[in-house]
DOTIZA-719781 format. One record per residue: y negated, z negated, x of N, C-alpha, C, CB in turn. Coordinates in steps of 0.02 Angstrom, whole numbers, plus 50000, padded with zeros to 5 digits. Glycine has a CB too. Layout:
residues N
NODE,n.v,n.w,n.u,ca.v,ca.w,ca.u,c.v,c.w,c.u,cb.v,cb.w,cb.u
NODE,Y,Z,X,Y,Z,X,Y,Z,X,Y,Z,X
...
END
This chain:
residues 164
NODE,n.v,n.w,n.u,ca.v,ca.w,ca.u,c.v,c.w,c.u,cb.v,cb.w,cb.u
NODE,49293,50533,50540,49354,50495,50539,49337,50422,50553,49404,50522,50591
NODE,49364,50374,50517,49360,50310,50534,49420,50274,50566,49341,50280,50479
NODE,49422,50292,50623,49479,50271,50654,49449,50189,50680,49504,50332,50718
NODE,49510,50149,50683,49496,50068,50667,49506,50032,50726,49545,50035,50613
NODE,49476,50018,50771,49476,49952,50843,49511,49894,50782,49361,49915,50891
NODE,49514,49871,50739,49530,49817,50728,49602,49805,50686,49474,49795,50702
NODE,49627,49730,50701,49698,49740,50689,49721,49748,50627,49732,49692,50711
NODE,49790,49783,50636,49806,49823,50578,49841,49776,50535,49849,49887,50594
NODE,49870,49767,50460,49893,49740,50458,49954,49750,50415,49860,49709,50457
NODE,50006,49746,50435,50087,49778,50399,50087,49746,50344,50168,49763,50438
NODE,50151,49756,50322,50184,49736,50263,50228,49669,50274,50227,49797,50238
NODE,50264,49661,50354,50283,49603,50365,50248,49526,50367,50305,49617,50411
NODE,50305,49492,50331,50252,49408,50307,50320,49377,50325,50212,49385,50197
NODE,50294,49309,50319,50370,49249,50337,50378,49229,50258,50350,49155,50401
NODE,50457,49213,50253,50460,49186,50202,50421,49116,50166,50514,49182,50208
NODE,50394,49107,50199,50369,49050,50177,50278,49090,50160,50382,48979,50246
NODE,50243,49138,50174,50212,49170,50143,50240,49217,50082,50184,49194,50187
NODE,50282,49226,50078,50328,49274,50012,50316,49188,49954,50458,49307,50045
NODE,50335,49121,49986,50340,49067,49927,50263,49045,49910,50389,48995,49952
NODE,50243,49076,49948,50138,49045,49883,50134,49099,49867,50033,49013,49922
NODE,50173,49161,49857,50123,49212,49819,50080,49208,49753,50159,49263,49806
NODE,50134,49149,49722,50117,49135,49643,50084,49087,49632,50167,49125,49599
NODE,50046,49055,49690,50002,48983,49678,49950,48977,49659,49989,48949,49722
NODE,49924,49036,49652,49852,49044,49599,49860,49072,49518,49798,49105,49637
NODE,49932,49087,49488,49925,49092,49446,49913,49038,49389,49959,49122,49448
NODE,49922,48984,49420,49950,48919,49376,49851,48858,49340,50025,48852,49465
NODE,49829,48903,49315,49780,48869,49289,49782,48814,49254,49753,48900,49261
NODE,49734,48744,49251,49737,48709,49204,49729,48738,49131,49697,48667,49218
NODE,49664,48786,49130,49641,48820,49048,49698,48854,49017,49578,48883,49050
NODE,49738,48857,49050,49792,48896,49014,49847,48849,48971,49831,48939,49070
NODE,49852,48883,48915,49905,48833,48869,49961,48813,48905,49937,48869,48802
NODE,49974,48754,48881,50051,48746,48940,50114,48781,48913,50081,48656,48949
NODE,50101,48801,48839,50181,48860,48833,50175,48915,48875,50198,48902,48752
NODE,50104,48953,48910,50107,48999,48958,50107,48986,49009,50073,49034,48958
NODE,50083,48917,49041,50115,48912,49103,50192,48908,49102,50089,48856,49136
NODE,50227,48859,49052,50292,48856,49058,50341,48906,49060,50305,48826,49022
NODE,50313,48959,49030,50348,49019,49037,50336,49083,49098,50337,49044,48974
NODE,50264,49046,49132,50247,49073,49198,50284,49055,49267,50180,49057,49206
NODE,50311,49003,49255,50337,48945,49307,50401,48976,49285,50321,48850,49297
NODE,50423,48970,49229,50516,48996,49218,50519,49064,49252,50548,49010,49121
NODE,50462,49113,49232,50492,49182,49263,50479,49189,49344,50454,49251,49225
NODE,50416,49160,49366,50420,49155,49420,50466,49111,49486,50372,49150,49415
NODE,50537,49077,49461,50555,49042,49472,50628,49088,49471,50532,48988,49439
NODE,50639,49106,49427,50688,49168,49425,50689,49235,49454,50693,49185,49372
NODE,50620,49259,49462,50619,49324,49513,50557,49302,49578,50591,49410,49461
NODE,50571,49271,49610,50523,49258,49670,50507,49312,49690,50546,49222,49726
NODE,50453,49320,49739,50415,49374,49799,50470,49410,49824,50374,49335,49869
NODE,50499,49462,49880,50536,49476,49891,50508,49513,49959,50567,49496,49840
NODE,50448,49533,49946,50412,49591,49986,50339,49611,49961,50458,49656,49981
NODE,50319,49617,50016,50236,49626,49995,50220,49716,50029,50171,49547,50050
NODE,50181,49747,49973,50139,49826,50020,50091,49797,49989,50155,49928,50006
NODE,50050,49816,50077,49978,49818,50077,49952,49872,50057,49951,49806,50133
NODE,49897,49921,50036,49854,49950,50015,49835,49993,50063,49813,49914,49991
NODE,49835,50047,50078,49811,50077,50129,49731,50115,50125,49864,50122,50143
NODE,49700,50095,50171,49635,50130,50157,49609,50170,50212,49582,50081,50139
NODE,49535,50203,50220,49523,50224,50284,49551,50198,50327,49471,50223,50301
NODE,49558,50215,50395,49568,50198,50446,49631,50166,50449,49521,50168,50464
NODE,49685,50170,50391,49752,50161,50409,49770,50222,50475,49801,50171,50333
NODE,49831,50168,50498,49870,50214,50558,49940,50247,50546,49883,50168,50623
NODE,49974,50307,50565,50038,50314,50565,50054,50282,50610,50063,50369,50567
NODE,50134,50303,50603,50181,50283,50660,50175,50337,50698,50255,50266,50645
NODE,50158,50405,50709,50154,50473,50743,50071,50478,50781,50168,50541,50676
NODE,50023,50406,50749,49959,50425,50798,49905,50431,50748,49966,50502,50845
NODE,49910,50464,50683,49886,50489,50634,49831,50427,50611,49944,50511,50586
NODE,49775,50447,50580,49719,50386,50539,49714,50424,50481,49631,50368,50576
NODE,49675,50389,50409,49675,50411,50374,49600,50405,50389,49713,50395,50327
NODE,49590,50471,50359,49533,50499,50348,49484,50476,50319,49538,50541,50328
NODE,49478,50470,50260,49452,50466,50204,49474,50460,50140,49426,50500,50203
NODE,49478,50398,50112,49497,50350,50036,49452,50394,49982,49462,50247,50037
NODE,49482,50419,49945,49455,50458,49900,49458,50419,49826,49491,50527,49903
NODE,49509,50331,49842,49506,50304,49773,49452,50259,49767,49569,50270,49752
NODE,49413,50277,49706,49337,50222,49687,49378,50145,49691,49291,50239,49579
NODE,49418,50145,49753,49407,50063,49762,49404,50032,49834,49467,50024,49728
NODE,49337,49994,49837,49300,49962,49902,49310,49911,49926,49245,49954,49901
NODE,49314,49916,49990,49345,49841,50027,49295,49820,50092,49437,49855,50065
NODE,49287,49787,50079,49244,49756,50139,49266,49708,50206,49199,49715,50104
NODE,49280,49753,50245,49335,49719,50314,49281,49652,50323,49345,49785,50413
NODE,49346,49596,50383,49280,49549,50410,49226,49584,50453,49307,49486,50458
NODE,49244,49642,50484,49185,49645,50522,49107,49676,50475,49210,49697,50588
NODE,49141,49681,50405,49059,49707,50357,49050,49756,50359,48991,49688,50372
NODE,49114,49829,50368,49131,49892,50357,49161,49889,50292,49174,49921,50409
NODE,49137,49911,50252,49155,49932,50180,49214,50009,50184,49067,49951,50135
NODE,49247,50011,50162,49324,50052,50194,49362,50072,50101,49399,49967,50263
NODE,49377,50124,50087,49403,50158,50018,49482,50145,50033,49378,50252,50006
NODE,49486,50156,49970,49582,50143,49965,49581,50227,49962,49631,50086,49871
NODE,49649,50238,49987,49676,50304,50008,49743,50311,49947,49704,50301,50102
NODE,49746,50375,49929,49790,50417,49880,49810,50462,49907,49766,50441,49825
NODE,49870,50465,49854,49931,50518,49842,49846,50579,49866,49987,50519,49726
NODE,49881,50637,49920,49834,50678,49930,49790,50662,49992,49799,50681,49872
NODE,49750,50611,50002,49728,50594,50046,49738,50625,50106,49737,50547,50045
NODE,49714,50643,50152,49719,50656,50235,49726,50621,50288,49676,50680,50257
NODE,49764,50647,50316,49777,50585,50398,49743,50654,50435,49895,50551,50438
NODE,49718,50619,50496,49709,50678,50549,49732,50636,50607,49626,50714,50560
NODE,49758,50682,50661,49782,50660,50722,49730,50683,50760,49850,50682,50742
NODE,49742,50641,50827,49707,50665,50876,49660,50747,50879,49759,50661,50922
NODE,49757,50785,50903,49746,50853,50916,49720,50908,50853,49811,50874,50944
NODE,49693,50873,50799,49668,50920,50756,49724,50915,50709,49653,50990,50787
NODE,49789,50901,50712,49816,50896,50652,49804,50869,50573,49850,50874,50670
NODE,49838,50901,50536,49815,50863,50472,49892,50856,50426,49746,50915,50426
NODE,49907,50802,50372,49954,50795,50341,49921,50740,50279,50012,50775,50390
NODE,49944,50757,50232,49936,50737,50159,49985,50674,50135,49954,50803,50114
NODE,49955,50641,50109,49992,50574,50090,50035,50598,50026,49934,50505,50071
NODE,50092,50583,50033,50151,50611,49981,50172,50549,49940,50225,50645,50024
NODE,50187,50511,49975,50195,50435,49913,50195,50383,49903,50228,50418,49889
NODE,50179,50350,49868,50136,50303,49839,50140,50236,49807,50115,50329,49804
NODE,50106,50202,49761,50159,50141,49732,50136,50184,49654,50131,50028,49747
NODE,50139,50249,49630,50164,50278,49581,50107,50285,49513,50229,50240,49569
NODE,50121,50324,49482,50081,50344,49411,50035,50285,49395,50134,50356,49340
NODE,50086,50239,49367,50034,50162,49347,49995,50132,49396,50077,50097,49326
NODE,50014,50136,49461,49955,50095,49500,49920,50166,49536,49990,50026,49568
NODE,49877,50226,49494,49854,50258,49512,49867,50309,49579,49819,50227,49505
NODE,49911,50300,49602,49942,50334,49659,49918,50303,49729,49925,50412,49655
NODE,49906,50252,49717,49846,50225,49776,49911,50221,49846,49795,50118,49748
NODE,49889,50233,49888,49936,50239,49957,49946,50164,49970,49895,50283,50032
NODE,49987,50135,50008,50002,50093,50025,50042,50112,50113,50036,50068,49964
NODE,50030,50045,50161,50077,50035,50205,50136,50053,50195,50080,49983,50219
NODE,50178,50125,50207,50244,50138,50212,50236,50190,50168,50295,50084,50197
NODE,50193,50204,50148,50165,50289,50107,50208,50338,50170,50041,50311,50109
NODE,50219,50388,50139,50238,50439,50175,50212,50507,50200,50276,50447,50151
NODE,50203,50536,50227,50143,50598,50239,50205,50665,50211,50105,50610,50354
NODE,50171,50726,50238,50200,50776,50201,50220,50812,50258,50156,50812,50148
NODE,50220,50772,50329,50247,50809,50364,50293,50748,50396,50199,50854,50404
NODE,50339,50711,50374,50363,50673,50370,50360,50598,50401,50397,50700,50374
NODE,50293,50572,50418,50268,50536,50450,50259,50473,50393,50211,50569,50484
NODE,50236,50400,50409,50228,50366,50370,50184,50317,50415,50288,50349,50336
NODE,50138,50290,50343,50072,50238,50362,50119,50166,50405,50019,50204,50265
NODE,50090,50142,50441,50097,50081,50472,50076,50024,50459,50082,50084,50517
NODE,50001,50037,50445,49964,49980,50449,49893,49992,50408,49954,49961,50527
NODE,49843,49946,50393,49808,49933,50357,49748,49898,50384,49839,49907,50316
NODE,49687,49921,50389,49626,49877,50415,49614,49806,50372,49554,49923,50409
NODE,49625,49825,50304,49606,49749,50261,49683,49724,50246,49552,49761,50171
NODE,49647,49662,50241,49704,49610,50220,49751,49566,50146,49678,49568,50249
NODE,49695,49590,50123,49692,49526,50064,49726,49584,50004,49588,49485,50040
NODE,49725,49660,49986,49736,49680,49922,49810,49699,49932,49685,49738,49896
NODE,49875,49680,49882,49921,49711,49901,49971,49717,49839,49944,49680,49961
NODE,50013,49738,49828,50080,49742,49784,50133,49714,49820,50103,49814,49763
NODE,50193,49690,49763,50233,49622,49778,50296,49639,49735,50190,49544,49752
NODE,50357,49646,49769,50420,49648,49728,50445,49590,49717,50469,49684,49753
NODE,50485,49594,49643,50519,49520,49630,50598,49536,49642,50504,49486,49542
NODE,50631,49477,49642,50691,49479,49662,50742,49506,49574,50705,49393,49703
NODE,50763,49555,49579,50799,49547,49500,50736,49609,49452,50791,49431,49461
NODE,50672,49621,49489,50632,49654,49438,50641,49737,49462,50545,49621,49438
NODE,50669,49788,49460,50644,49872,49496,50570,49878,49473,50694,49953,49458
NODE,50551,49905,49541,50509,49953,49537,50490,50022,49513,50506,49955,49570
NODE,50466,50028,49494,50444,50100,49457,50461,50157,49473,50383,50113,49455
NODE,50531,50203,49452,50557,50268,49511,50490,50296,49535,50609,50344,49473
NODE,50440,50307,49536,50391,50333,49576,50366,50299,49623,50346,50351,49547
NODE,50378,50213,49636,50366,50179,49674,50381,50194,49762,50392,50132,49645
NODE,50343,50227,49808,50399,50229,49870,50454,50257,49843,50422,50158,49902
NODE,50437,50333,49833,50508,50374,49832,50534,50367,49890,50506,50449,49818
NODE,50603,50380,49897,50637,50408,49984,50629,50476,49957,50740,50385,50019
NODE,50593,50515,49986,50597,50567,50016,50663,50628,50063,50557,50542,50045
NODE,50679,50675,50072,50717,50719,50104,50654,50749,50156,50756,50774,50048
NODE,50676,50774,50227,50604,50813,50249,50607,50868,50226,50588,50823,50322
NODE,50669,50899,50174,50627,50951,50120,50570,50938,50094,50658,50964,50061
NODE,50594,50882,50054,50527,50875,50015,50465,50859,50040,50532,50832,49970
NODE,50439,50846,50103,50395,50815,50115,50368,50873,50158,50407,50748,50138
NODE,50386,50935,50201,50345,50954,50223,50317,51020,50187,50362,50952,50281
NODE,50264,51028,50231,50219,51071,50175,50240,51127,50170,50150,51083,50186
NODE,50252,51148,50093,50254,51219,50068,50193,51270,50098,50249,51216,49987
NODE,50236,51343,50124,50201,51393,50136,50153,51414,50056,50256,51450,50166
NODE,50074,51426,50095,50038,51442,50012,50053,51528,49999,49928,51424,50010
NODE,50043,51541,49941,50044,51614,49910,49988,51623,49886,50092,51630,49858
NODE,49959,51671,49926,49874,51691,49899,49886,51750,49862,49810,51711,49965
END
């Protein structure tokens, strides 16, 4: 288990981090009919909300770490721990030996990769995040993908009895 001494980091930002999200899109090499039309849409649906990425050593809100990132994508914390992004499936373990499965996700197109506010299958949800920098971003006016962060029922989320 890679459970994490170091700080976690949510999904909460100040508005005034939600207004540079788009400040690296704006290249000189780029034709100016695509910036102009980069600047119009981004000007019409601003930031709204940021999820971070959840990888090893994410935390629940119930105590829970994630186990082990089973998605081929690598992150390298500041302290120079290289740490996997965590999926739909993935494992949390608690303390006492418990275990619960990551139920959802930011959806089909972004590979199911877990994110801060993922949900477990025993109705628990991620908190926080060891790295900082990789994340997904809602616009104001744009939906998200119905598979995006389903809401859930704790029907649906806790675990079905198996049939052998």
């Amino acid at each position: 288990m890679h459970a994490s001494l170091q700080l976690g980091y949510t999904n909460e930002v100040s508005a005034e981090y939600l207004s540079h999200m788009d400040d690296c899109y704006f290249k000189e090499q780029q034709p100016s009919s695509f910036i102009d039309e980069q600047r119009a849409y981004v000007k019409a649906h601003p930031p709204t909300a940021i999820y971070r990425v959840a990888t090893e050593g994410s935390q629940t809100r119930d105590g829970g770490v994630v186990q082990q990132g089973t998605l081929r994508m690598v992150f390298t914390l500041d302290s120079g721990q290289q740490v996997c992004a965590a999926r739909k499936g993935d494992l949390v373990v608690y303390a006492d030996g418990r275990t619960a499965q990551i139920v959802t996700t930011a959806g089909e197109a972004n590979s199911h990769i877990a994110l801060v506010g993922s949900r477990l299958s025993n109705g628990d949800e991620i908190i926080n995040t060891p790295q900082e920098g990789f994340l997904l971003f809602t616009r104001e006016g744009v939906p998200m993908a119905e598979d995006f962060l389903p809401v859930l029922t704790l029907a649906e989320v806790q675990p079905r009895p198996r049939m052998w």
